[in-house]
Residue frames as qw, qx, qy, qz and C-alpha x, y, z in Angstrom:
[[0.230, 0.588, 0.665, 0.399, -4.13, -8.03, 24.18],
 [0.031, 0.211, 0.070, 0.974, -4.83, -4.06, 23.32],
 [0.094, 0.404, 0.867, -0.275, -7.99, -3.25, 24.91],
 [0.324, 0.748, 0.400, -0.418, -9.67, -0.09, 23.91],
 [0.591, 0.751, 0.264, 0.133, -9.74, 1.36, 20.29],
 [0.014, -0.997, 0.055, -0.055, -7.71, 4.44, 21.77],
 [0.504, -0.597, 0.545, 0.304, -4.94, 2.15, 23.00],
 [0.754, 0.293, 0.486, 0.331, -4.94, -0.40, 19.87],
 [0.550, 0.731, 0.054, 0.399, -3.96, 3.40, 17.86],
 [0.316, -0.877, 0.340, 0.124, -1.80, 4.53, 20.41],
 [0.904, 0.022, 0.404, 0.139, -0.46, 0.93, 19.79],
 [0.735, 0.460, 0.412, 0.278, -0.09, 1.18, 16.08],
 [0.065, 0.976, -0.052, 0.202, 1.07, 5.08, 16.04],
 [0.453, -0.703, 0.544, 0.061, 4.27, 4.49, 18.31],
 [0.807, 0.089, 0.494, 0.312, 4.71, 1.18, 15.84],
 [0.683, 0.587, 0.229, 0.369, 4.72, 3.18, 12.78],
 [0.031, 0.976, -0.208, 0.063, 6.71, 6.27, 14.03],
 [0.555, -0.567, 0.516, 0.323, 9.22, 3.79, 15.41],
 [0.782, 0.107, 0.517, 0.330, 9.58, 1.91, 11.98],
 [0.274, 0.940, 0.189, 0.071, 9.43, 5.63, 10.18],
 [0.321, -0.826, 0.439, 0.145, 12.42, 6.37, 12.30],
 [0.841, -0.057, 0.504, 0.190, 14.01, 2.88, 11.18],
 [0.699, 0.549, 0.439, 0.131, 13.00, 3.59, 7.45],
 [0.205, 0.949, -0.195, 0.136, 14.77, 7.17, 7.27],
 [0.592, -0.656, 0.428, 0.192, 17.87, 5.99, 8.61],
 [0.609, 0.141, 0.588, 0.513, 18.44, 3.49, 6.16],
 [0.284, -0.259, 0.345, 0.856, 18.11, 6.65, 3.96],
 [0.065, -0.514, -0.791, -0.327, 14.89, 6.08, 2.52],
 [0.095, -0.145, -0.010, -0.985, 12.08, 8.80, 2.73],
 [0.192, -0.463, -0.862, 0.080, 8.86, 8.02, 4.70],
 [0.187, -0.069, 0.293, -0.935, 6.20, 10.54, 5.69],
 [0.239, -0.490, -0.820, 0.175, 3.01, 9.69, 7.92],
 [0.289, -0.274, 0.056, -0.916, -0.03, 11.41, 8.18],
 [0.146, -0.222, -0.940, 0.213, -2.45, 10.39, 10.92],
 [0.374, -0.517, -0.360, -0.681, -6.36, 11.15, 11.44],
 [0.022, -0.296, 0.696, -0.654, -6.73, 11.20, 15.41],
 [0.513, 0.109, 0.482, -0.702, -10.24, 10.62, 15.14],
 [0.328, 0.124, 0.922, 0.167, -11.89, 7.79, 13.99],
 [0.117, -0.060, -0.702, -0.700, -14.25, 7.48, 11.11],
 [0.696, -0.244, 0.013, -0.675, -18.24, 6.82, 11.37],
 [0.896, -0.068, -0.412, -0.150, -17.57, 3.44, 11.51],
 [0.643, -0.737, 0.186, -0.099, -14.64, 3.72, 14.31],
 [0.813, 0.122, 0.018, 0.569, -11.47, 2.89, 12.31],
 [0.356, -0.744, 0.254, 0.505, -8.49, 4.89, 12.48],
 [0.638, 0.753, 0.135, 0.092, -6.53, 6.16, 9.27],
 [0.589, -0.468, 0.359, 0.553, -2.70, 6.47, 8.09],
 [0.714, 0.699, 0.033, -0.025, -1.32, 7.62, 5.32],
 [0.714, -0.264, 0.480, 0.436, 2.15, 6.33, 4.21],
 [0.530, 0.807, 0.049, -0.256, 4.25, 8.41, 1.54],
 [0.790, -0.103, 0.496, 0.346, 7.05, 6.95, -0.10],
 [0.072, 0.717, -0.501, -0.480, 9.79, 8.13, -2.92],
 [0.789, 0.270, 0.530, 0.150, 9.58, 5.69, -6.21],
 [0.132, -0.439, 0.504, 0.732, 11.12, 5.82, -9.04],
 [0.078, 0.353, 0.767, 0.530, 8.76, 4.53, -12.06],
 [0.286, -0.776, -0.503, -0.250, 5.73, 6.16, -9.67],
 [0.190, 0.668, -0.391, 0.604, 7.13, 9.63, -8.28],
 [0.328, -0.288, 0.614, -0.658, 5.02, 8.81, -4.66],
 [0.511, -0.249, -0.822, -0.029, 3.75, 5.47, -3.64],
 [0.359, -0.383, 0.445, -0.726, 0.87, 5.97, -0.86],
 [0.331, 0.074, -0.911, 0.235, 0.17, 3.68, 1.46],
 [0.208, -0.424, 0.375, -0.798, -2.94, 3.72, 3.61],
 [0.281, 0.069, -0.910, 0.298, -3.60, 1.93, 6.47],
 [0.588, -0.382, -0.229, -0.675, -6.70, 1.46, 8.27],
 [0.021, 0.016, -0.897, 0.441, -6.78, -0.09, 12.05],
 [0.680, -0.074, -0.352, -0.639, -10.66, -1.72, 11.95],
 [0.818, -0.503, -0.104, -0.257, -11.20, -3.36, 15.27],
 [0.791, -0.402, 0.433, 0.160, -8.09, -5.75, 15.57],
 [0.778, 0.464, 0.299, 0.299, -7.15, -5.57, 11.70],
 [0.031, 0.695, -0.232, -0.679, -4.76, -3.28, 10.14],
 [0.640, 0.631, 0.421, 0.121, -5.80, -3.34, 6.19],
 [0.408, -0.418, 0.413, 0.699, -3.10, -2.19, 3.84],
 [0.619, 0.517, 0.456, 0.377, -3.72, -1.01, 0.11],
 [0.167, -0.543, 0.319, 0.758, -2.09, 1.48, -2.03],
 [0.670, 0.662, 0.169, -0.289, -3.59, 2.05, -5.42],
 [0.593, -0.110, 0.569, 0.558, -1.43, 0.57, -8.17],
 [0.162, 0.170, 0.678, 0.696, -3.41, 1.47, -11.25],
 [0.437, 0.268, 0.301, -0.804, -6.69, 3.66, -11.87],
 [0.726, 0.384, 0.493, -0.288, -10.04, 2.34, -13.29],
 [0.251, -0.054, 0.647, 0.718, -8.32, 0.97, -17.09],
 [0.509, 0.568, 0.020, -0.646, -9.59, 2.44, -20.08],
 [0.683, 0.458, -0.450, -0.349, -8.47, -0.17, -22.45],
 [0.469, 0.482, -0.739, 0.051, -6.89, -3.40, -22.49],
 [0.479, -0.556, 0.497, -0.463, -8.73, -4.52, -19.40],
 [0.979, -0.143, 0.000, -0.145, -8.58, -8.34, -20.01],
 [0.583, 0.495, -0.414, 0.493, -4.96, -8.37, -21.35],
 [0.149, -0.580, 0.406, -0.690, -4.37, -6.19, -17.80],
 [0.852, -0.248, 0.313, -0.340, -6.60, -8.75, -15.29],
 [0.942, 0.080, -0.209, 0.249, -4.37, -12.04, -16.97],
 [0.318, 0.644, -0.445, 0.535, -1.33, -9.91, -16.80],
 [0.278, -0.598, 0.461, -0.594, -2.26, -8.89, -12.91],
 [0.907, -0.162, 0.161, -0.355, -3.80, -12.42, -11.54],
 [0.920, 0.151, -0.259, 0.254, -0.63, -14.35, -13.09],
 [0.209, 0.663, -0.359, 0.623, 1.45, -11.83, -11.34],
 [0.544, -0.547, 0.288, -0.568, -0.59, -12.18, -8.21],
 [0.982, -0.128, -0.014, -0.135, 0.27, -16.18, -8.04],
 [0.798, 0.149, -0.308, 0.496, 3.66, -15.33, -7.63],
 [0.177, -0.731, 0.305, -0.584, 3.42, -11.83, -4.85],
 [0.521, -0.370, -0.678, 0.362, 3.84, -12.84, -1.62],
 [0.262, -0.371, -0.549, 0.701, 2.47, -10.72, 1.44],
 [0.329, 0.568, 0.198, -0.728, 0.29, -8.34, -0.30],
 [0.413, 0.488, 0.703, 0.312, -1.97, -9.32, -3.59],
 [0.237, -0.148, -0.336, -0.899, -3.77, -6.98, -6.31],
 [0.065, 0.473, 0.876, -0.073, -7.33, -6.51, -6.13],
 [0.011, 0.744, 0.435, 0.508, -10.24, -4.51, -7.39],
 [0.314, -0.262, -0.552, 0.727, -10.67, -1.27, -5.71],
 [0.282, 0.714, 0.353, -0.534, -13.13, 1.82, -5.43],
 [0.501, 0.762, -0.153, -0.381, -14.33, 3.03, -8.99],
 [0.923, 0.379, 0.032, 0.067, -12.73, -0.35, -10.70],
 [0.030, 0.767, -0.604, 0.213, -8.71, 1.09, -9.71],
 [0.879, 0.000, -0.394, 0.269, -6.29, -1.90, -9.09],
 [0.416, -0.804, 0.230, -0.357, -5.04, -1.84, -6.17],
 [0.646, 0.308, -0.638, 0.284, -2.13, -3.93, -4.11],
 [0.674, -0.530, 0.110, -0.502, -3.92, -5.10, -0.17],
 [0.426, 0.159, -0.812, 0.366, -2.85, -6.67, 2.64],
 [0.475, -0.714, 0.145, -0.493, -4.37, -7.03, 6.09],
 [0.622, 0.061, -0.752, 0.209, -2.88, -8.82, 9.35],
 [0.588, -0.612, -0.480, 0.222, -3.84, -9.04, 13.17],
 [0.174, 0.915, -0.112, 0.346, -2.45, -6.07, 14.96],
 [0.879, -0.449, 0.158, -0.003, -1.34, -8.19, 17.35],
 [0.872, 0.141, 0.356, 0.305, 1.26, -9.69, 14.63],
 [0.509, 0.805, -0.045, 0.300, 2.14, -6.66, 13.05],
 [0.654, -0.611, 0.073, 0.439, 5.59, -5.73, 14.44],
 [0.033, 0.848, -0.230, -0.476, 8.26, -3.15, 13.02],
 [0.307, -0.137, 0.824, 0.456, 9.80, -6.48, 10.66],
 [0.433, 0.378, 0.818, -0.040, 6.36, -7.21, 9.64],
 [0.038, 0.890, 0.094, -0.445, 5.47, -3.77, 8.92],
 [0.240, -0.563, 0.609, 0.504, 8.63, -3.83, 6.95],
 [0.375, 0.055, 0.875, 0.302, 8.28, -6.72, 5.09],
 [0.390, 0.783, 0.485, -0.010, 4.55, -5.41, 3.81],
 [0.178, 0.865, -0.270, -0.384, 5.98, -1.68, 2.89],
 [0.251, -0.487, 0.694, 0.468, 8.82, -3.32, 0.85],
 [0.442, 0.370, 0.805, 0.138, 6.59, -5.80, -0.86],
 [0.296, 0.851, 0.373, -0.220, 4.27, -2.90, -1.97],
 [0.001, -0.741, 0.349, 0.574, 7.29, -0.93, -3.22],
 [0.310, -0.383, 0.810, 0.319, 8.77, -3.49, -4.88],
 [0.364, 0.499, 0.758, 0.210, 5.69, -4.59, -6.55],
 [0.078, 0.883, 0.158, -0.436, 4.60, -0.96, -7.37],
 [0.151, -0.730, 0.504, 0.436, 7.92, -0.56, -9.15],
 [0.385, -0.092, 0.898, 0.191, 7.67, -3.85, -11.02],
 [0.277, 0.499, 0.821, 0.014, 3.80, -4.10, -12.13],
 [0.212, 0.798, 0.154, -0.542, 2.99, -0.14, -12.67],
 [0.148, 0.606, -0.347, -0.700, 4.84, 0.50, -16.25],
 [0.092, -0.101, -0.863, -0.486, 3.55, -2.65, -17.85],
 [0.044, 0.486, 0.869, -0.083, -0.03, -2.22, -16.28],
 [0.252, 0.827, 0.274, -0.422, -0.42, 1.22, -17.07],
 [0.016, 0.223, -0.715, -0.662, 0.97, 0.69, -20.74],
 [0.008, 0.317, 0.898, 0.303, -1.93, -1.46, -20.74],
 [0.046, -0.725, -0.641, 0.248, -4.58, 0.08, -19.00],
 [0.159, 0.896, 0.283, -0.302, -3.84, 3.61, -20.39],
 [0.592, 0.140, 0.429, 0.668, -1.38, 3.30, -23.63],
 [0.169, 0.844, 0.425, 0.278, -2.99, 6.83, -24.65],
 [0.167, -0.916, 0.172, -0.322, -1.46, 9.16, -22.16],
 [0.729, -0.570, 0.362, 0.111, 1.02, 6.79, -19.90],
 [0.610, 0.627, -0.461, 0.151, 4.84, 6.86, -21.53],
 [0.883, -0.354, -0.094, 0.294, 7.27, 4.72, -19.75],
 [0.310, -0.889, 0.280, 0.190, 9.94, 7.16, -18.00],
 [0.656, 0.560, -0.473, 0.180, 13.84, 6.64, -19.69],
 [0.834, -0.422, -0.240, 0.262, 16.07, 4.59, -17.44],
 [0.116, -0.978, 0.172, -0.034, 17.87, 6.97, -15.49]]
């Protein structure tokens, strides 16, 4: 078991730099920004940037909160229209995600969270969540921000 705060982010820092390394190999673009110093509350902070294609950058940030690492990445900002149509849409969507769900976030923004033990997290696991998020990012963003902001949001031509 990790014992102090300082090791649990040494911990998690050496995890994500190794899977960074992993992720650029396979060709893929990854860039990581870390806050050395914890917050008022004593968490630690990542930020995970990613190349998409429907959403130019997909961020990722990560939050290490005692023994947790907490995952979310903003999917959608606070809708301006269509928000039931948008909540069935997301909530039937979310009974078929696996490893990371939607859920409200700050100022009403939809968001796409995960948390797991840090114990458990390991460079697959780690994987498995980043992919999920892409993959669902890529999927759920041009029909949920048709809905949630049909005014100003045009769905990109397939390239």
């Amino acid at each position: 078991m990790l014992g102090t705060p300082e090791q649990r982010r040494g911990h998690l820092n050496h995890l994500l730099e190794s899977w960074r390394g992993e992720w650029t190999r396979s060709g893929a673009d990854a860039q990581i920004e870390h806050r050395a110093q914890p917050d008022a509350r004593g968490d630690f902070h990542w930020l995970l940037r990613l190349a998409g294609e429907e959403k130019d950058v997909i961020t990722i940030w990560l939050r290490l909160a005692q023994r947790r690492v907490h995952l979310e990445c903003e999917l959608v900002p606070a809708p301006e229209e269509n928000r039931e149509e948008l909540y069935r849409y997301l909530l039937a969507r979310n009974a078929r995600m696996s490893r990371v769900h939607a859920a409200l976030g700050p100022e009403d923004g939809l968001y796409l969270v995960a948390s797991r033990e840090l114990e458990e997290l390991s460079e697959g696991v780690l994987d498995e969540l980043v992919a999920a998020t892409l993959t669902y990012v890529e999927e759920i963003y041009p029909t949920a921000m048709s809905l949630a902001h049909p005014r100003w949001y045009r769905r990109r031509p397939v390239r």
